[in-house]
SEDREN-113106 format. One record per residue: x negated, y, z of N, C-alpha, C, O in turn. Coordinates in steps of 0.2 Angstrom, whole numbers, padded with zeros to 4 digits, always signed. Layout:
REM SEDREN-113106
XYZXYZXYZXYZ;...
REM end
This chain:
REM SEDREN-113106
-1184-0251+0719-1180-0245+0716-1184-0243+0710-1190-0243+0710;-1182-0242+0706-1184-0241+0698-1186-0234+0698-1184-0230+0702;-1191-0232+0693-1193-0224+0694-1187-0221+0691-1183-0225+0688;-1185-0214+0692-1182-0211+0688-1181-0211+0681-1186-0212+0679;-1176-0212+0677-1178-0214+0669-1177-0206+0666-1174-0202+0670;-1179-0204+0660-1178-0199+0656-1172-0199+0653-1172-0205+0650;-1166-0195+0653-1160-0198+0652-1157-0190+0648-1159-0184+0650;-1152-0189+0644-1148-0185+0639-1144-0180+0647-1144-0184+0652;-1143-0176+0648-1140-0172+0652-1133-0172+0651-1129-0171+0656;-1131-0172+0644-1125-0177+0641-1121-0184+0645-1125-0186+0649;-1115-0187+0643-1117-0192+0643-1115-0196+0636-1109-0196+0635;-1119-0199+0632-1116-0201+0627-1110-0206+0628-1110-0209+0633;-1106-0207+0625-1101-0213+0628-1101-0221+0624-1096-0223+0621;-1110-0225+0625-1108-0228+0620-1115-0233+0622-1120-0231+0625;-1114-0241+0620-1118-0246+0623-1121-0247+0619-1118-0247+0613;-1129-0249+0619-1133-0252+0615-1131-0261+0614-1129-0264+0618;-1133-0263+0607-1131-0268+0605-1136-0270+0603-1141-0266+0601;-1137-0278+0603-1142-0282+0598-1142-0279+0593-1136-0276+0593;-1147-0278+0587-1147-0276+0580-1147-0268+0579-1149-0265+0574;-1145-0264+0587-1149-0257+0586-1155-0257+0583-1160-0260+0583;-1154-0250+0580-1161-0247+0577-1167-0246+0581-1168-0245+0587;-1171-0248+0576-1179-0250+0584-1183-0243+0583-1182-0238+0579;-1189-0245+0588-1193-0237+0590-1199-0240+0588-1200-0246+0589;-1203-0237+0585-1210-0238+0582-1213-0234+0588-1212-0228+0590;-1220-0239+0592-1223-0236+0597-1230-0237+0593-1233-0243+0593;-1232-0232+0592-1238-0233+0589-1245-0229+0595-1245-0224+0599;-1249-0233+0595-1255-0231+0603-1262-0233+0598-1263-0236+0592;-1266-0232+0605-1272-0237+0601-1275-0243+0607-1276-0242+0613;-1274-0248+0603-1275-0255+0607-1278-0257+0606-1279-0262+0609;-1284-0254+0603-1290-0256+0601-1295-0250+0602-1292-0245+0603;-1301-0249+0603-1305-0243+0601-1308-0242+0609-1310-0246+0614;-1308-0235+0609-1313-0232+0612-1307-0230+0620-1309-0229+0626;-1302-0229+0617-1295-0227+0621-1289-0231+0621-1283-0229+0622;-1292-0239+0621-1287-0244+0619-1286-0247+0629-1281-0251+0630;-1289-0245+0633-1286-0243+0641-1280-0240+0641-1274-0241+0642;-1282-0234+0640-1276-0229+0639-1270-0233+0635-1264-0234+0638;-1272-0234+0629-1267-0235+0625-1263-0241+0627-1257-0241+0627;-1266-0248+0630-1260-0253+0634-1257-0251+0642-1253-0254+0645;-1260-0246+0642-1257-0242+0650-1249-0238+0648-1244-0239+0651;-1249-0235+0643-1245-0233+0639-1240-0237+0636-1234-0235+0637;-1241-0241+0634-1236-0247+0631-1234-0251+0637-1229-0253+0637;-1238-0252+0642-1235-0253+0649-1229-0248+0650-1223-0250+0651;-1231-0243+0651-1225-0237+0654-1218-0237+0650-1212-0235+0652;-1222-0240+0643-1215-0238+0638-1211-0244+0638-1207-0245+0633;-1213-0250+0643-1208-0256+0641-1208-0255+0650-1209-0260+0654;-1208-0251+0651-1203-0250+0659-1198-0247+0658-1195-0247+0663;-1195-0243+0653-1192-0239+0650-1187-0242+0647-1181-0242+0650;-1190-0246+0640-1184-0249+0633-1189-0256+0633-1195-0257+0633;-1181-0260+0632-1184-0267+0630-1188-0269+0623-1188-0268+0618;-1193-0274+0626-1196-0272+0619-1195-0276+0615-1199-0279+0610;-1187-0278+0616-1183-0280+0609-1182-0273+0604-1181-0274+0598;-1181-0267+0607-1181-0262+0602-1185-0258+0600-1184-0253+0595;-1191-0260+0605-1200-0256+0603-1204-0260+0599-1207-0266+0600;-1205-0256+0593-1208-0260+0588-1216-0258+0588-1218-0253+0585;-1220-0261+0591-1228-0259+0594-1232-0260+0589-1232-0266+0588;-1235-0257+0586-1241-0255+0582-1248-0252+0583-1248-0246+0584;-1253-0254+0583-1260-0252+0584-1262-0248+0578-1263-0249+0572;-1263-0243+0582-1266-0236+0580-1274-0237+0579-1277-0236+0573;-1277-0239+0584-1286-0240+0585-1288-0233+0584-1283-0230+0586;-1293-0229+0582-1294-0222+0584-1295-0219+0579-1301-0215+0579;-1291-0219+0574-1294-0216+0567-1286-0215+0564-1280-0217+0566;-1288-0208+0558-1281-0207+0556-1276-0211+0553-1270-0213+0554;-1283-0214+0547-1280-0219+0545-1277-0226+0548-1272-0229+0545;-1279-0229+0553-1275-0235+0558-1268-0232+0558-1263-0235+0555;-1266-0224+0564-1260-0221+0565-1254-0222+0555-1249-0224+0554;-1260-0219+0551-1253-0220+0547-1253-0227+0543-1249-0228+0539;-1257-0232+0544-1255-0240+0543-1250-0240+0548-1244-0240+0546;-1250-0240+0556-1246-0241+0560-1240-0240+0559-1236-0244+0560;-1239-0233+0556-1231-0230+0554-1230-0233+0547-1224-0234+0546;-1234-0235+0544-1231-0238+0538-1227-0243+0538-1222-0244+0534;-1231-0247+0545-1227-0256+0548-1222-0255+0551-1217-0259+0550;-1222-0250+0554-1217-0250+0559-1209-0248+0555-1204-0250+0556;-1211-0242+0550-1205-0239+0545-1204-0246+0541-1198-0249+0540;-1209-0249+0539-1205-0255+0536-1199-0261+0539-1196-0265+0536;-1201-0259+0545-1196-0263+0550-1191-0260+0552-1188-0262+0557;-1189-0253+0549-1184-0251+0552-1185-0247+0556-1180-0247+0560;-1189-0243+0557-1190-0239+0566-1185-0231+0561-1186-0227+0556;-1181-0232+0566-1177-0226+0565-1179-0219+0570-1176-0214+0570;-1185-0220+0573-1190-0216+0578-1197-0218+0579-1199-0224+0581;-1202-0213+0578-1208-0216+0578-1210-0210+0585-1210-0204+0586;-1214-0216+0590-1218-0211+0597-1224-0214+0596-1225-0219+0594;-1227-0209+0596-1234-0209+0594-1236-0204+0587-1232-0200+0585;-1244-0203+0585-1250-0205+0588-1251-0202+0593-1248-0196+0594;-1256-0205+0598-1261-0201+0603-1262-0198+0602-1257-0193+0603;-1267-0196+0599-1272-0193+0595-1271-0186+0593-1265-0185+0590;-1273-0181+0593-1274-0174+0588-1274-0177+0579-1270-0178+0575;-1280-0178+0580-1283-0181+0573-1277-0186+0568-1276-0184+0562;-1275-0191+0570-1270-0194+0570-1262-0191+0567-1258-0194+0563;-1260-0185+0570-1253-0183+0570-1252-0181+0563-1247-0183+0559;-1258-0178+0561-1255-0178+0551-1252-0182+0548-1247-0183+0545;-1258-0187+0550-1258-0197+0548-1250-0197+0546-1247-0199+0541;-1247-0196+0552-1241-0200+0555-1234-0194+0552-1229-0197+0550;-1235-0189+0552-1233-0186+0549-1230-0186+0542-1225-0187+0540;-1236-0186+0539-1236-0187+0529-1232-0193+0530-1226-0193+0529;-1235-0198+0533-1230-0206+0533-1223-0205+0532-1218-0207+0529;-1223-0201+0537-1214-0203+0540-1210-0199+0535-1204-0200+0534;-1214-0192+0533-1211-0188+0529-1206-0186+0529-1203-0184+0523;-1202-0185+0534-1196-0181+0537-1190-0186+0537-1185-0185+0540;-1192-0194+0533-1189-0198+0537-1185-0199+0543-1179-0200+0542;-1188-0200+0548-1186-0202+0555-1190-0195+0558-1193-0191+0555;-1189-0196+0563-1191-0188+0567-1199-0193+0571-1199-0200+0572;-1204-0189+0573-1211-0192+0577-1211-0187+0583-1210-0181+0583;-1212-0191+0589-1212-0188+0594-1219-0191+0596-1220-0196+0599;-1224-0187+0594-1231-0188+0596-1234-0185+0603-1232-0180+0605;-1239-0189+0606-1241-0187+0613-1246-0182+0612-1246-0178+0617;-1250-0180+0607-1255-0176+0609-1251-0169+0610-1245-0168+0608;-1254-0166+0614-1255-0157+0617-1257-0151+0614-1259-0146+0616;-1258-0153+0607-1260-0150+0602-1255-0146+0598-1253-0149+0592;-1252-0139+0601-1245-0137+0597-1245-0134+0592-1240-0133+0590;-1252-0132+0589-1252-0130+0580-1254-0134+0576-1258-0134+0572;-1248-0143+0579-1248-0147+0574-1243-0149+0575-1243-0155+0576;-1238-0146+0575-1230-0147+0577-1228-0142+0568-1230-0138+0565;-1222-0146+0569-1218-0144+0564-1213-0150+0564-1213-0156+0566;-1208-0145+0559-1202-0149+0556-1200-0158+0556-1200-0160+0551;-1198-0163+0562-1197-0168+0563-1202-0169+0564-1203-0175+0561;-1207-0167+0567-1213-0171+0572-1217-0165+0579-1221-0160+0579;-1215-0166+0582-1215-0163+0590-1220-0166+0592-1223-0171+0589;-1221-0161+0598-1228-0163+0599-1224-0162+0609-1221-0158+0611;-1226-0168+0612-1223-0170+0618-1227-0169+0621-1225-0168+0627;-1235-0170+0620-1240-0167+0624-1236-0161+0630-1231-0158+0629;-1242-0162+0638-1238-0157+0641-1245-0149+0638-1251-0150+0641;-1243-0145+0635-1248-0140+0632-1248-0134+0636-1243-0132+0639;-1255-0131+0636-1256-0125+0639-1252-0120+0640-1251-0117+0645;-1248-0119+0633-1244-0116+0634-1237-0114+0636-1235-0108+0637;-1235-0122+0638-1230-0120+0641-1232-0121+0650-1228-0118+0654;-1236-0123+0652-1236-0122+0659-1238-0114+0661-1236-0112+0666;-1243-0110+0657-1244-0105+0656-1237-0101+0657-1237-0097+0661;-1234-0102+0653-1227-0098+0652-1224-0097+0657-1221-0091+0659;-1223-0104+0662-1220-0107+0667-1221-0103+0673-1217-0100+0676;-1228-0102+0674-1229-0098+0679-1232-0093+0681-1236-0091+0685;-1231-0091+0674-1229-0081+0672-1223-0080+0673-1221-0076+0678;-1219-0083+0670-1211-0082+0673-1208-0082+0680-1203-0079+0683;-1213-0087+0681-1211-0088+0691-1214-0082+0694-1211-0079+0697;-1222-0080+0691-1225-0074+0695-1220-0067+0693-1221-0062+0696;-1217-0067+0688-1215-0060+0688-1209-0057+0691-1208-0051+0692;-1205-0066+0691-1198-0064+0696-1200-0064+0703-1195-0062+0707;-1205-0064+0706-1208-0062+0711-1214-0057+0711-1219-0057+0714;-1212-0052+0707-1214-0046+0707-1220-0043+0705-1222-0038+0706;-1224-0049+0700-1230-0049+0699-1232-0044+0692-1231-0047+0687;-1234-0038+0690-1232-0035+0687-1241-0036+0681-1241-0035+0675;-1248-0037+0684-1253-0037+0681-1257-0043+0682-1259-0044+0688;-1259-0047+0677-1262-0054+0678-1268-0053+0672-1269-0050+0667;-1273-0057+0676-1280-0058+0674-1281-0064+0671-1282-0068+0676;-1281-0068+0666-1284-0073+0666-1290-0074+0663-1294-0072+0659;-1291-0080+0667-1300-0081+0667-1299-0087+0662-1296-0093+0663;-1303-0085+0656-1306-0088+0650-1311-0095+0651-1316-0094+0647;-1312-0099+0653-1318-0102+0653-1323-0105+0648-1329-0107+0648;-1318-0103+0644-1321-0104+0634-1319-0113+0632-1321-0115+0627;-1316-0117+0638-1312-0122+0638-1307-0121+0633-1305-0115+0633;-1305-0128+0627-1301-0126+0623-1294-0125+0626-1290-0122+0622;-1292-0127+0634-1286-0127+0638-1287-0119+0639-1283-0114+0637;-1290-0118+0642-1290-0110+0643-1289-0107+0639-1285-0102+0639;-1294-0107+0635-1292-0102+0628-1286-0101+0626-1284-0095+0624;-1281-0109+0626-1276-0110+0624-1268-0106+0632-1264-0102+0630;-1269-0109+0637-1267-0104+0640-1268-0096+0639-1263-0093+0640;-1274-0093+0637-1277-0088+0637-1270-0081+0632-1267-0076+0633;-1271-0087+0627-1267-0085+0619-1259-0086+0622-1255-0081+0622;-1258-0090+0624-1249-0089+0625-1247-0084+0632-1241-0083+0632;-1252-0081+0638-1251-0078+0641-1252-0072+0637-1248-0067+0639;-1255-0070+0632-1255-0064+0629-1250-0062+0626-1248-0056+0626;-1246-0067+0623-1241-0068+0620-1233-0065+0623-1228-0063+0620;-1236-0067+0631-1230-0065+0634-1228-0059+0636-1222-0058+0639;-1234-0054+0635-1236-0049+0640-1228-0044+0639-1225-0041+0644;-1225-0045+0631-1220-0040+0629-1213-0043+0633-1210-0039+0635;-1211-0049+0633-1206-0053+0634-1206-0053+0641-1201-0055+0643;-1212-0049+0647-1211-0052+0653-1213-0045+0656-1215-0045+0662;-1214-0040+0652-1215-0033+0655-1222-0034+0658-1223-0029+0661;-1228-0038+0658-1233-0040+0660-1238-0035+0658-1238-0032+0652;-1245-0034+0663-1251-0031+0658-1255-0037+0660-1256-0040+0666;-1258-0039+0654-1261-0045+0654-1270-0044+0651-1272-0041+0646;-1275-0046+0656-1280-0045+0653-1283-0053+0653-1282-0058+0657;-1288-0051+0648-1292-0060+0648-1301-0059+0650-1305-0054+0648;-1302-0063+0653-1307-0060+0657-1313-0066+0655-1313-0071+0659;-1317-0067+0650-1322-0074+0647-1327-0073+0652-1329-0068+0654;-1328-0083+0656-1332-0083+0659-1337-0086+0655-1336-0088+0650;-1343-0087+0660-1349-0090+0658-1348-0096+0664-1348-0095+0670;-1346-0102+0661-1346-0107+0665-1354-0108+0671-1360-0108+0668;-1352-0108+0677-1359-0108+0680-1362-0099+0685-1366-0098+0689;-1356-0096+0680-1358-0088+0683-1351-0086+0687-1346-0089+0687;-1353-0081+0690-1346-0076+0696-1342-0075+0690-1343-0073+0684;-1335-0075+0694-1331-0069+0689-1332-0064+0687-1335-0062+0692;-1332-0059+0682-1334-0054+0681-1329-0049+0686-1324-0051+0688;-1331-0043+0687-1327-0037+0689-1321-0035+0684-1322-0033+0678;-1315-0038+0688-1309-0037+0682-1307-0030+0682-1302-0028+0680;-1310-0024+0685-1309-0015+0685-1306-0016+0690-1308-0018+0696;-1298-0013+0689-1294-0011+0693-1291-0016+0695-1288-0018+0690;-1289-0021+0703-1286-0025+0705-1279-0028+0703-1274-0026+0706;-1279-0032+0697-1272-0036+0696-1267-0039+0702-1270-0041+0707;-1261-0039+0701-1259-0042+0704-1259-0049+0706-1257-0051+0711;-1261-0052+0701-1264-0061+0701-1266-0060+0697-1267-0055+0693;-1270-0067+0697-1278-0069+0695-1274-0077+0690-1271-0080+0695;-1273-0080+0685-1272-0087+0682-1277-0090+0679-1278-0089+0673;-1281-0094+0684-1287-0100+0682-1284-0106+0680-1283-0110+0684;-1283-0106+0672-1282-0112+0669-1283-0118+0669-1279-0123+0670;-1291-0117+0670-1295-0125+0673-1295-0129+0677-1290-0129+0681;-1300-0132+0678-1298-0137+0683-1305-0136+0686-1309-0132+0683;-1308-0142+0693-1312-0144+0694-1316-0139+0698-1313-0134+0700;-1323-0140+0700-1326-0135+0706-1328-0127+0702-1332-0123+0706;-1327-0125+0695-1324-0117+0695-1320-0115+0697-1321-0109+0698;-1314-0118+0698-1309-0114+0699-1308-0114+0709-1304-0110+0712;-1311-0117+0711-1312-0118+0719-1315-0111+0720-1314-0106+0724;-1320-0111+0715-1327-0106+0716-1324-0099+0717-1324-0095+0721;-1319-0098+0710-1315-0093+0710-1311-0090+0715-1310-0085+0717;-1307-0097+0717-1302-0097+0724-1306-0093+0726-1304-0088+0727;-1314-0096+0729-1314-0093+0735-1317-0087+0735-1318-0084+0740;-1319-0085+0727-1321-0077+0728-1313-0074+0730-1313-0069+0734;-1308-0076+0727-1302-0072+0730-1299-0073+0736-1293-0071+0737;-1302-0077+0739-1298-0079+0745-1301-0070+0749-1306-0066+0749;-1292-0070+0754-1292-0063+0757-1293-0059+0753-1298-0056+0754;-1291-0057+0747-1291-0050+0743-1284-0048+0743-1282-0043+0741;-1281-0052+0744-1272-0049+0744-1271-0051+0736-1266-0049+0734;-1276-0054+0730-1274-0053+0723-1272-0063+0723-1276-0068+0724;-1264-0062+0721-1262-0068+0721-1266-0073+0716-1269-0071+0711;-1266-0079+0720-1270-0086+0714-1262-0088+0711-1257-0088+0714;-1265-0091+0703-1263-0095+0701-1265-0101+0695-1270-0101+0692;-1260-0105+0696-1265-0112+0692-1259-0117+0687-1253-0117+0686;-1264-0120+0684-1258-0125+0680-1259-0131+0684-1261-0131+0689;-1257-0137+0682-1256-0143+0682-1264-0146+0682-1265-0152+0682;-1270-0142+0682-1276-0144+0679-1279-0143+0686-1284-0145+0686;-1275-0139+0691-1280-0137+0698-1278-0141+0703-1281-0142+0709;-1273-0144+0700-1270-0151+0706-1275-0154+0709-1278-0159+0706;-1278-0152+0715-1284-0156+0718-1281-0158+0726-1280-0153+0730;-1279-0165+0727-1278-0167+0734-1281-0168+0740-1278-0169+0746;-1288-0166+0740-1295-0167+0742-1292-0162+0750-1290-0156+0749;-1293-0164+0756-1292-0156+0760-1296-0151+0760-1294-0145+0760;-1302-0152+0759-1307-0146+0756-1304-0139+0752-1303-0134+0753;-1302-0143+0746-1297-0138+0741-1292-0138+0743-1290-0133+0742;-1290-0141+0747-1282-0138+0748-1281-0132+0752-1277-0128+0751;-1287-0133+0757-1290-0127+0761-1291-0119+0756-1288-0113+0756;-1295-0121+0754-1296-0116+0748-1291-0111+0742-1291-0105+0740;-1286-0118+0741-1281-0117+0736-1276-0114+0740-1271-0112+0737;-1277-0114+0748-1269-0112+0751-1265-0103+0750-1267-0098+0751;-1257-0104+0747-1254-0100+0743-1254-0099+0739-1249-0096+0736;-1261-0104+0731-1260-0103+0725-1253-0105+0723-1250-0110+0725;-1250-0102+0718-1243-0105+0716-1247-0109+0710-1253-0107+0709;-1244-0115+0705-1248-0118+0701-1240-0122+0699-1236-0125+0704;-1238-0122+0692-1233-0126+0688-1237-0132+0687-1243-0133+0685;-1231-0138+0688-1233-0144+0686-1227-0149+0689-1224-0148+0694;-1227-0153+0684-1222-0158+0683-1220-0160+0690-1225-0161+0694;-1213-0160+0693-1214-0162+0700-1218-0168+0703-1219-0173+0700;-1219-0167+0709-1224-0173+0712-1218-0178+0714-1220-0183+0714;-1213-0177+0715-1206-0182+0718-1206-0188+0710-1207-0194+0708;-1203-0183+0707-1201-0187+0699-1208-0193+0698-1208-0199+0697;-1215-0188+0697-1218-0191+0695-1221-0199+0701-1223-0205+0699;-1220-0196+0708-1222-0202+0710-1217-0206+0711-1220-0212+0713;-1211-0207+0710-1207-0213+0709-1210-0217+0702-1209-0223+0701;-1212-0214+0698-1215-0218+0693-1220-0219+0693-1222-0224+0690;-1224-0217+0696-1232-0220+0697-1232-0227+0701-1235-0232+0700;-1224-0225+0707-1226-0232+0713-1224-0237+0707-1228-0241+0706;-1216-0237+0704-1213-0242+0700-1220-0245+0695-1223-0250+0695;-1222-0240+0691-1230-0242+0687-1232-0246+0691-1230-0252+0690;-1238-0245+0698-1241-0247+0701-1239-0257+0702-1242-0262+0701;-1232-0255+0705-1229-0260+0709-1227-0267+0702-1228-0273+0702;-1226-0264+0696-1226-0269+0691-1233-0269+0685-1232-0272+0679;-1239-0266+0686-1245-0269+0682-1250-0269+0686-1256-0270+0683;-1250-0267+0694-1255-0266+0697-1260-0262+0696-1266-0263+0698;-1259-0255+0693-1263-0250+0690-1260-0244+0693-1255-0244+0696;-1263-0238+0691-1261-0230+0693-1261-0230+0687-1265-0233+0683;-1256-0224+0687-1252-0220+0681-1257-0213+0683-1259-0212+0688;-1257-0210+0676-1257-0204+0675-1253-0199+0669-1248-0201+0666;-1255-0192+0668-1248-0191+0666-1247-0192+0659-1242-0192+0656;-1253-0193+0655-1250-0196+0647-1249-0204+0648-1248-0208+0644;-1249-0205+0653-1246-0211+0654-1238-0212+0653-1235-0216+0650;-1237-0207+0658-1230-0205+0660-1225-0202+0651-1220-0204+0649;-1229-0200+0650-1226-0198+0642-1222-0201+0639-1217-0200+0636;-1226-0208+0640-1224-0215+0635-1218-0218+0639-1213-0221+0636;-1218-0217+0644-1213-0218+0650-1208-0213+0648-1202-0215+0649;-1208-0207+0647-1202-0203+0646-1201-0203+0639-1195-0203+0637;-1205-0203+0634-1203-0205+0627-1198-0210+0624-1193-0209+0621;-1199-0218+0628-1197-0223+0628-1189-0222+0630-1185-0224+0627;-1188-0220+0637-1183-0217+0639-1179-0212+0634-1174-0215+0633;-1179-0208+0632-1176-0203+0626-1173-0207+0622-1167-0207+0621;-1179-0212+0618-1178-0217+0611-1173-0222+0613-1170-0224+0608;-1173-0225+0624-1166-0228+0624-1161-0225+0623-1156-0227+0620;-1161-0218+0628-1155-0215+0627-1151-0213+0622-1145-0211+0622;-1155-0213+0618-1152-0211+0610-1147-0219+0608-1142-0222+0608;-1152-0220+0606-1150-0230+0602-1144-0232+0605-1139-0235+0601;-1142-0231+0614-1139-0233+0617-1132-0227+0615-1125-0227+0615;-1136-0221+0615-1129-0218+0611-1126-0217+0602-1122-0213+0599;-1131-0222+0603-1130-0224+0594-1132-0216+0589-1131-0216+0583;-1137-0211+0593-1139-0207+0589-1147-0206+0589-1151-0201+0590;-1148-0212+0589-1158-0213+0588-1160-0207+0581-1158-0209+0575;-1162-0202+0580-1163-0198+0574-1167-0193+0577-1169-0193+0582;-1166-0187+0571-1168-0179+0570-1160-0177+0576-1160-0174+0581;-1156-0180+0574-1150-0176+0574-1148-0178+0582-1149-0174+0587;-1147-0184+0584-1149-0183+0591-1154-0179+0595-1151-0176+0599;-1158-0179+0595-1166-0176+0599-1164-0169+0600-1165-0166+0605;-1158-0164+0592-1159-0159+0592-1151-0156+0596-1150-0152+0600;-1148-0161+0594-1141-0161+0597-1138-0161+0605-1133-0159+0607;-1144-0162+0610-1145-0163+0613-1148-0156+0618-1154-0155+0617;-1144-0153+0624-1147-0149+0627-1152-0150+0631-1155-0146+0634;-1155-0157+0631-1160-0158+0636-1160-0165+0638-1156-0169+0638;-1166-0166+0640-1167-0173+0644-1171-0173+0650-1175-0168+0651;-1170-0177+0653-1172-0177+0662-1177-0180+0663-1176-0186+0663;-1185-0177+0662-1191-0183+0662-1194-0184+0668-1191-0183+0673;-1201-0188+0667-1204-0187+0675-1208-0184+0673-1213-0184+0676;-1208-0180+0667-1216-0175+0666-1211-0166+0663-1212-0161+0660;-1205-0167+0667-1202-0161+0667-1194-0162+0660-1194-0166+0656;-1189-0157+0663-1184-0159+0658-1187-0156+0651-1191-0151+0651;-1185-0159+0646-1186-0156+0640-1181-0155+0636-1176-0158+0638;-1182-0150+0630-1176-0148+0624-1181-0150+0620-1186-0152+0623;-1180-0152+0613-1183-0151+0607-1179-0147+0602-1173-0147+0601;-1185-0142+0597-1181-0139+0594-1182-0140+0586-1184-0146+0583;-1180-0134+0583-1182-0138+0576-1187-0137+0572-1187-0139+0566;-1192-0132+0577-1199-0131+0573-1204-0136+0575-1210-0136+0574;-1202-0141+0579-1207-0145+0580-1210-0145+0588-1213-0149+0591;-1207-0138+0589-1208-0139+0598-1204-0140+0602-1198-0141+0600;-1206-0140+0608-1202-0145+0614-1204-0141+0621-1210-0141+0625;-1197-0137+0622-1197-0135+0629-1199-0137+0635-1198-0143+0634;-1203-0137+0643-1203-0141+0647-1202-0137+0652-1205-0132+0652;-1195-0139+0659-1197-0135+0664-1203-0138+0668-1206-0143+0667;-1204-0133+0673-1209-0136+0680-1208-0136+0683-1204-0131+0684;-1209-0140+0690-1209-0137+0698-1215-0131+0698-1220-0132+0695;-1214-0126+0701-1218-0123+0706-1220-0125+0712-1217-0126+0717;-1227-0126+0712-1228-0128+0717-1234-0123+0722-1238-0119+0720;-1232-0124+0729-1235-0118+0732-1242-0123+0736-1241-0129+0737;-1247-0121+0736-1252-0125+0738-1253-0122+0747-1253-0116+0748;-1254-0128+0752-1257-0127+0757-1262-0130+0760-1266-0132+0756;-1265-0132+0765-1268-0136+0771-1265-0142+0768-1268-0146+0763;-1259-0141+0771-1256-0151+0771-1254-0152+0768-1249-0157+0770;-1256-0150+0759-1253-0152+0753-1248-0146+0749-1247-0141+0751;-1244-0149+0743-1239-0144+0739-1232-0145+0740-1228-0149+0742;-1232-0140+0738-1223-0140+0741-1220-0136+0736-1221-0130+0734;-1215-0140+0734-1211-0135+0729-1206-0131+0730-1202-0132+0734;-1206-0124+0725-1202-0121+0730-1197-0118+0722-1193-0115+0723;-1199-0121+0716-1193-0115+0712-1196-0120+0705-1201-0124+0705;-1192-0121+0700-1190-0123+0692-1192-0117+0689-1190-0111+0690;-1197-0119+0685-1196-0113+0679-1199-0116+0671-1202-0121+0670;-1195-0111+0667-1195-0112+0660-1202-0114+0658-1206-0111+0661;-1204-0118+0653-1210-0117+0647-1210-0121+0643-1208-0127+0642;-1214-0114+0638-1210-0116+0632-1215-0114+0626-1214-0116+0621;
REM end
């Protein structure tokens, strides 16, 4: 059985043909991240045939990214996915020049603008995701903890942002990696540790039995039973586990490899770029035309300043793993 494909919410009513408009997938196939990058171009020709994926190597420099759109615009790519890269997104940008619309992987949302999206799954929107989940559940004052991580910080910033939109009091709490939490004063109703890895355990278990709800992003997913012990109750937004593991098995079962989730990207990128072509609206005007697309790294909108919506599952953490209990917005 095929993984889930990322698909218009719509139905367009119309079949692709030979001589359809092709897709510039630009990665790096070379370089320091040229693993990643044929891992990607894997996922993305499980998607769209690569009769209509026009692949170009990036290698890990700006410059590579805007020769790659150069090759690819010369052949026609009525869509460019790609670069990787932070570094790279201008590159690709200037190239295309409002041309064709660019759906880039990096997670870097203050390089987003006008026909180039940034599809990265970013801080901020999972952050949003599960402020929104904890408020409709009652949660009225959140603590988050800084770890001076550029993700954190980045979470840090769009939690602040929300405090007015979600009736929130939001405080930010900078840790010193390696030290306790500080004393947050008066007891918030939740605690959101951004990070990942054995701080955010440490954290859990300074809060474990305080009655002060845990929460987490997509970055505290640890399957280990130890953590999961530790993590039991934390609520944490992240692309569901159902969607994404029928794509990891279908990955798995046709290259012999595990997927991860910018893997997954290129796999729902490719997906959108068929579904357009196939409805004969590969463009700007398609992408925006569009209420949404059904990914494995969550539904997305694209808008027209250059970002890009994403739902999440809610996931509740126990003993015997996560279990989803609710969809929420970010954005």
């Amino acid at each position: 059985m095929a993984a889930t494909a990322c698909y218009a919410f719509p139905s367009f009513a119309s079949v692709g043909r030979r001589g359809d408009p092709a897709t510039g997938l630009l990665l790096p196939l070379t370089g320091e991240r040229a693993r990643l990058g044929n891992s990607m171009r894997q996922a993305a020709l499980l998607a769209e045939s690569g009769e209509f994926l026009k692949i170009h190597d990036t290698g890990d420099t700006a410059a590579g990214a805007a020769a790659a759109a150069t090759a690819a615009l010369r052949e026609g790519a009525a869509l460019l996915l790609g670069p990787l890269l932070a570094e790279q997104v201008p590159a690709v940008g200037s190239t295309a020049a409002g041309r064709v619309p660019v759906i880039a992987f990096s997670n870097d949302a203050v390089l987003r603008q006008p026909s180039t999206y940034i599809f990265g799954i970013t801080a901020g929107q999972v952050t949003s995701a599960i402020l929104r989940y904890a408020r409709s559940r009652g949660v009225r004052s959140v603590a988050v903890i800084d770890d001076r991580s550029p993700w954190s910080a980045a979470a840090a910033l769009a939690a602040g942002r929300m405090e007015a939109e979600l009736g929130l009091r939001v405080r930010i709490l900078e840790v010193v990696p390696g030290q306790p939490l500080p004393d947050p004063g008066e007891a918030p109703d939740a605690v959101l540790l951004p990070g990942s890895g054995e701080a955010v355990l440490a954290a859990a278990r300074t809060l474990k039995d305080s009655g002060i709800q845990l929460l987490g992003t997509l970055q505290a997913l640890d399957h280990r039973p130890a953590a999961l012990d530790v993590l039991d109750g934390a609520w944490l937004a992240s692309p569901s586990p159902d969607e994404f593991g029928r794509f990891a098995a279908e990955f798995e079962a046709r290259n012999g490899g595990g997927a991860g989730a910018i893997t997954a990207l290129a796999y729902d990128a490719a997906s959108i770029a068929k579904t357009l072509r196939e409805a004969e609206k590969l463009g700007t005007q398609g992408l925006l035309e569009s209420p949404g697309f059904r990914c494995v790294t969550g539904p997305v909108r694209f808008r027209t300043d250059g970002s890009v919506a994403r739902d999440f599952a809610i996931l509740v953490a126990s003993p015997s793993g996560y279990q989803a209990v609710a969809v929420s917005s970010g954005s």
